[in-house]
matplotlib code that plots the C-alpha trace (Angstrom):
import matplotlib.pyplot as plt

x = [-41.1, -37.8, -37.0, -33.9, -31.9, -29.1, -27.1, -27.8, -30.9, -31.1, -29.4, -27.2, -23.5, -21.4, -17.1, -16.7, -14.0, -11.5, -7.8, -5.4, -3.4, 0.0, -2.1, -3.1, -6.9, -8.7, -12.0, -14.4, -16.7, -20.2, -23.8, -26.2, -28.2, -29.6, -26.1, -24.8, -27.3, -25.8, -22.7, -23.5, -25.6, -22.6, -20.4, -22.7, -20.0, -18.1, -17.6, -18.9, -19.0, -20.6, -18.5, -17.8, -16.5, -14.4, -12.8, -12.2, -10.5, -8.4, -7.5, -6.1, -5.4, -3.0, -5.4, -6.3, -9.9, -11.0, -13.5, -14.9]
y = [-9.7, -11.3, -14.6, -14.3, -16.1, -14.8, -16.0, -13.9, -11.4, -7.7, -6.8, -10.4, -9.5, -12.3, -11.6, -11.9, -14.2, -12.5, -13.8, -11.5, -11.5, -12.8, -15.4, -13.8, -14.3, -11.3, -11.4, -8.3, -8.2, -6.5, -6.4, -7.6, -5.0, -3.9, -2.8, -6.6, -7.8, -5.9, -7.0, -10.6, -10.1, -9.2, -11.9, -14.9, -17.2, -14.7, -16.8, -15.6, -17.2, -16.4, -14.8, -18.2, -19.7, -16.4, -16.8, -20.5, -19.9, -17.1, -19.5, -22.4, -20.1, -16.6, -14.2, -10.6, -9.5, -6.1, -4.5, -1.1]
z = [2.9, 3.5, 5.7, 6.3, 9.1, 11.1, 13.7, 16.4, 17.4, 17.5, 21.3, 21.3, 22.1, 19.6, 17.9, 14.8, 13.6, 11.3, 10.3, 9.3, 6.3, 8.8, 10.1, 13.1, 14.6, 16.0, 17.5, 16.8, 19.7, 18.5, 19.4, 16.7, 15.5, 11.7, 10.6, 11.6, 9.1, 6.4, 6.8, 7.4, 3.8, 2.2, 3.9, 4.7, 5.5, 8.2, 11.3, 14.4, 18.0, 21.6, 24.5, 26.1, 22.8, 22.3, 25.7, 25.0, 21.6, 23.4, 26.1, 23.4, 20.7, 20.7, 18.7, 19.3, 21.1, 20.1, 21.3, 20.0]

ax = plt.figure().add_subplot(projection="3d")
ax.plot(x, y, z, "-o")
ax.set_aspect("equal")
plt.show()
């Protein structure tokens, strides 16, 4: 059995931090679940933040908020 750690629990709504290759921020809103897990496996160091910290950094910072 594994004890992995992750930032967030199964159900927690969280963006994922990506900057695009022009320098542009996006945030990727998501809800943690199993598939999150996977990702974050593959790409430990990925940034993520809560809602209020995505709306802060939108409010002092031009990016992109996508949600899916």
């Amino acid at each position: 059995m594994s004890n992995k750690t992750y930032p967030f629990s199964e159900g927690d709504e969280y963006y994922a931090m990506v900057t695009r290759d022009d320098g542009r921020t996006e945030l990727i809103w998501s809800i943690w679940d199993d598939i999150s897990e996977e990702i974050h496996d593959k790409n430990p160091q990925q940034l993520y933040c809560t809602t209020d910290h995505a709306l802060e950094l939108a409010r002092v910072k031009p990016c992109s908020i996508i949600l899916y």
